[in-house]
C-alpha positions in Angstrom: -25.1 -33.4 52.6 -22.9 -30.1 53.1 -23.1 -26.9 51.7 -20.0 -27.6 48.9 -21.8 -30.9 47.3 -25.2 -29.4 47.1 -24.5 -26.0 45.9 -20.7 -25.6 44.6 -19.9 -28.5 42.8 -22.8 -28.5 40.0 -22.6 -24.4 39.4 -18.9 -25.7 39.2 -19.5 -28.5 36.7 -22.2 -26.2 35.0 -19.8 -23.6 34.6 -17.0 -26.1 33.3 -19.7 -27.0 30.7 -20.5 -23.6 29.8 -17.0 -22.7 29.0 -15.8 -25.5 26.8 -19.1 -25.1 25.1 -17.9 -21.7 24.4 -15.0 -22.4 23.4 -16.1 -25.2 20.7 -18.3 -22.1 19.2 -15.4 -20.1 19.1 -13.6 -22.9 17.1 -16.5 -23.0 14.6 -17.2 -19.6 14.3 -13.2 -18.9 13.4 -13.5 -21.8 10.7 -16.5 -20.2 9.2 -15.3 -16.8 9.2 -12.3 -17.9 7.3 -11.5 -15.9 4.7 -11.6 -18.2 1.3 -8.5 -19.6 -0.6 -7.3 -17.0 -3.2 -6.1 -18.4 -6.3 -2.9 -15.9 -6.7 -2.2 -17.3 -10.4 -5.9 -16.3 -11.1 -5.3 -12.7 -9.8 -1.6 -12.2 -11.0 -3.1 -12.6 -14.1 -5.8 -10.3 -14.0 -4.1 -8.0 -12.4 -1.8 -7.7 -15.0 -4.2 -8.2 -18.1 -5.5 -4.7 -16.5 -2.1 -3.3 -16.4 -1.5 -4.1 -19.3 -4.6 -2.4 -20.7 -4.8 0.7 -18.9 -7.8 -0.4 -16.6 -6.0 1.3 -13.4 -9.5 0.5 -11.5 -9.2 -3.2 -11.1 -5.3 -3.4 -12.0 -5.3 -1.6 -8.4 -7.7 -4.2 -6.9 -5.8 -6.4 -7.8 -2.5 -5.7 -6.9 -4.1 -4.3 -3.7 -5.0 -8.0 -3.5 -1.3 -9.5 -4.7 0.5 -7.1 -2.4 -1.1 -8.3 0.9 -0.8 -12.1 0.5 2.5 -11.6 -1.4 4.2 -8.8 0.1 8.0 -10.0 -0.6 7.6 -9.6 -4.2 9.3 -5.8 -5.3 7.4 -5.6 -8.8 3.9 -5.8 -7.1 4.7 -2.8 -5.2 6.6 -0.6 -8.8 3.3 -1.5 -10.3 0.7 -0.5 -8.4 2.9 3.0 -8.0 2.7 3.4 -11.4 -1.1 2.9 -11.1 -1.0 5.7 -8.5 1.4 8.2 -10.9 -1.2 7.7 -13.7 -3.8 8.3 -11.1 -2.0 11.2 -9.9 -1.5 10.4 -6.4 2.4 11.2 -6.4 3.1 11.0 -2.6 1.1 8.1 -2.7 3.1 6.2 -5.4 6.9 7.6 -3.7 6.1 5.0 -0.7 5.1 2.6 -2.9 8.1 2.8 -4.6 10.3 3.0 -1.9 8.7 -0.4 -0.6 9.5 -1.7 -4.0 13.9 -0.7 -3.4 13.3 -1.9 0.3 12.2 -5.3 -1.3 14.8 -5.4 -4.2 17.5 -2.6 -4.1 18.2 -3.0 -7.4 14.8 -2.5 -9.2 16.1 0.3 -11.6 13.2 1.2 -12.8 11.4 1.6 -9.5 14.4 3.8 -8.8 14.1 5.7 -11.7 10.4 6.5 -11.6 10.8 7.6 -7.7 12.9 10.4 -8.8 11.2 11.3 -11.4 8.2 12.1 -9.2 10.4 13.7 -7.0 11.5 15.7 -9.4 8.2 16.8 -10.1 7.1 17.5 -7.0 9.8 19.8 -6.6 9.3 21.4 -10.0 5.9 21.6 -8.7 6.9 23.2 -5.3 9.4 26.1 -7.1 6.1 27.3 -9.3 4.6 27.6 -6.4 7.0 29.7 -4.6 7.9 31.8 -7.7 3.9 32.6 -7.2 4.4 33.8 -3.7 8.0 34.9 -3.1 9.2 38.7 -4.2 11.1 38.9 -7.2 13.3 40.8 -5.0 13.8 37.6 -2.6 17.5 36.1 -3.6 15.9 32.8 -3.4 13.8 33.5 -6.5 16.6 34.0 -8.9 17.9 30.6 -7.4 14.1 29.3 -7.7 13.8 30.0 -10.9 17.0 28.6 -12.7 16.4 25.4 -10.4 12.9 25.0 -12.0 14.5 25.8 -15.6 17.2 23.1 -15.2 14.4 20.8 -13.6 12.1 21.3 -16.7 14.6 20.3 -19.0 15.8 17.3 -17.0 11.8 15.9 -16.8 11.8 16.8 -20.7 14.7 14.4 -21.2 12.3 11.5 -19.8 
């Protein structure tokens, strides 16, 4: 016998074996690591139910939840950013309302709401320069009456 049939060919064949072997474990491992069926009627519910009653905690799980097996649908997105206003994370809830328009560019509401944050966070930014600047700065006159006319628009909400 030579060198190739006593030696080679069965850490060949061993090896051969080995891998598919791995591979079949691979298989069964990737079907038992599966992540289990959601029942997305279940959750829509629920997550609305919380919505609907003020329980930001799990209407958030929830639409965490709806938004990443679902994430074509525009009103999952407005509201979970309202869960984030009421929760006051503002720049937070502006992306999510922005991924709302992306999804449906004529989602009034999530348009509105968007600049009313924005709004706010501008109203928010002018207080905070009116703290800092010098009353003798131009820009704080200009601050100011921006921040007034801002105050009355959020008012108007």
């Amino acid at each position: 016998m030579n060198y190739l049939t006593l030696f080679v060919k069965p850490i060949l064949l061993i090896t051969i074996a080995l891998l598919l072997g791995g591979c079949n474990t691979l298989q069964n491992k990737t079907e038992v690591e599966a992540e289990p069926q959601v029942d997305l009627q279940e959750i829509k519910r629920k997550a609305n139910q919380a919505y609907e009653n003020d329980d930001l905690q799990n209407g958030e799980k929830y639409y965490e939840i709806l938004i990443k097996e679902l994430p074509q649908e525009a009103e999952y997105w407005f509201r979970m950013a309202n869960i984030y206003v009421r929760t006051e994370r503002p720049y937070a809830s502006m992306n999510l309302y922005r991924e709302a328009v992306i999804r449906d560019p004529k989602h009034s509401k999530a348009w509105y709401n968007l600049s009313v944050v924005q709004l706010k966070q501008t109203a928010f930014s002018l207080s905070e320069m009116l703290v800092y600047a010098d009353k003798q700065d131009p820009l704080y006159g200009k601050a100011y009456d921006m921040l007034e006319e801002i105050k009355k628009i959020i008012q108007e909400k």
